[in-house]
N, C-alpha and C positions, 0 to 999 in steps of 0.2 A: 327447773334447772337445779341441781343437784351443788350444793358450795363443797368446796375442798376443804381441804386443811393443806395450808401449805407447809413445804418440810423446815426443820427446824434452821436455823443458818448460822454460819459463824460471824461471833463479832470478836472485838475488842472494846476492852475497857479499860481506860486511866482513871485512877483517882488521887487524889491529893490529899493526903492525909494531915489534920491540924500535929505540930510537932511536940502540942500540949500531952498528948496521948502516950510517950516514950517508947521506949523500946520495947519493955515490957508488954504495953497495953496494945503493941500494934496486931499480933499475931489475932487478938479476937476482935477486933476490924478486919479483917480479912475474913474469919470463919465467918462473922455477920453479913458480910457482903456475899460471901461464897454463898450463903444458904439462900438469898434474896432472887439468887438464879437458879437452884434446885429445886426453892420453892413454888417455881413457875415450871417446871418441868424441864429447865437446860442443863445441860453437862458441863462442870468445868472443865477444858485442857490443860490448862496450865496456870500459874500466877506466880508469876517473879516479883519481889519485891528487894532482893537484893544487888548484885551486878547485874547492868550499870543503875539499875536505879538507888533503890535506899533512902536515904535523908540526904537531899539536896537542896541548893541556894537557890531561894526562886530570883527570878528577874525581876518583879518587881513585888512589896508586898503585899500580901492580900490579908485582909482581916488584922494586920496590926503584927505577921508576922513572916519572917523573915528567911525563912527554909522550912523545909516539910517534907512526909516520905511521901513517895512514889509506889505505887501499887500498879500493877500491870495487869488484865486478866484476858485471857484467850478461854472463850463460851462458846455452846453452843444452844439457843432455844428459839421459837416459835417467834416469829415476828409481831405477832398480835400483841407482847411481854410486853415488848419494850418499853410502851410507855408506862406499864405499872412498874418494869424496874426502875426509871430514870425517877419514878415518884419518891418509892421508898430510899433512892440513894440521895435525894432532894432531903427528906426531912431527916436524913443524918446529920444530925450537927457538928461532927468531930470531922466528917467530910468536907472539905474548904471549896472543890472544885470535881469536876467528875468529866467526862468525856466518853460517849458510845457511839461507837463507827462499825458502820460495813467491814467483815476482815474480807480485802482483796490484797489472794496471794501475790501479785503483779507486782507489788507495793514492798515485798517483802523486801527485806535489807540483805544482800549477800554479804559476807565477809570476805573481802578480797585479800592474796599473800600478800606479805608484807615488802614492800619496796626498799631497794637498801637507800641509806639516807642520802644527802645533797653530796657530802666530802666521800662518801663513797663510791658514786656515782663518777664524779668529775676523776676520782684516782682511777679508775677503771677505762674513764673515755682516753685518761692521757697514755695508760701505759699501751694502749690498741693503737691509739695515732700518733705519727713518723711528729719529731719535732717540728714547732713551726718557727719562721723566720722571722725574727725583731722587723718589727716596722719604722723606718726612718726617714724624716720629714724629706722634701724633693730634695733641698740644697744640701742637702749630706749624703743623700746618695748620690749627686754630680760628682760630687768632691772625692767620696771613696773610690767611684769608678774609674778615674784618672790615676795613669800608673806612675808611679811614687817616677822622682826625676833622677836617671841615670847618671854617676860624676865623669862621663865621656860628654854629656848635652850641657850647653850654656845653661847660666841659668834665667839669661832674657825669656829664651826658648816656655820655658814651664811659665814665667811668671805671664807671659801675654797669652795664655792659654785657659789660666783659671779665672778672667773677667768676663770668656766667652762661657754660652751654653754651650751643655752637656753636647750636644748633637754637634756642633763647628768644630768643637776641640777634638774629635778624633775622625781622624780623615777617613772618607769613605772607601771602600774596598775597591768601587770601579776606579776610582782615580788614581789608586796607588797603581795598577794593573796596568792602565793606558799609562802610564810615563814610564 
């Protein structure tokens, strides 16, 4: 039986850079690491180590310190590497943390358009929809719906009609009809 060589695969790579290293010294951390997978026969794609990443605050600290940069790397090499990369990215000392994954496109982050905000939204829902109508507790809409009292009607007439409910006090339409 005949062994293969299987084809090379993409990964990614995070590293955490100690922020003892400054700015200066980061770029040949980078070239060091980049040659750690050329020297193994992979291809870099890419390495951002600036937006969004950079020198940022960790959550919590590691080794006694407090923020650190961000390295990104998009590779491509031989599975068999791996674990000589993750060795020689182990005895970097200036290295705090490292991480190497499977790259699965499915995972990828799209960047969705930009939504307009909450007060721009809500101004837009109001000037589309017909205004709407104050809401008022039951016993003030009994009260507004009774028509103001006429100076022809007593005014016994009005006052024995606002201690009834809303429904008694205006007489129904069959009854005015049959009399």
């Amino acid at each position: 039986m005949a062994k293969y060589a299987p084809e090379p695969r993409k990964y990614e790579l995070m590293i955490v850079v100690s922020p003892t290293v400054g700015e200066e010294g980061l770029p040949a951390v980078i070239e060091r690491v980049s040659g750690y997978v050329t020297d193994k026969g992979g291809a870099i794609e890419s390495e951002s180590h600036e937006n969004p990443w950079g020198r940022r605050r960790l959550a919590y600290p590691i080794q006694n310190h407090q923020d650190a940069f961000y390295v990104l790397y998009y590779f491509t090499v031989e599975p068999r590497f791996i674990d000589e990369l993750e060795r020689d990215i182990r005895l970097e000392e200036i290295i705090i943390r490292h991480l190497i994954v499977r790259y699965d496109p499915m995972t990828e982050r799209v960047i969705k358009p930009e939504k307009p905000g909450r007060a721009e939204r809500q101004a837009a829902e109001q000037s589309d929809r017909p205004a709407r109508a104050v809401r008022q507790p039951a016993a003030q809409t009994a009260v507004a719906e009774q028509p103001a009292p006429a100076e022809s009607e007593p005014a016994e007439t009005v006052a024995s009609t606002e201690g009834q409910p809303a429904e008694e006090a205006q007489p129904d339409s069959e009854e005015t009809e049959a009399k």
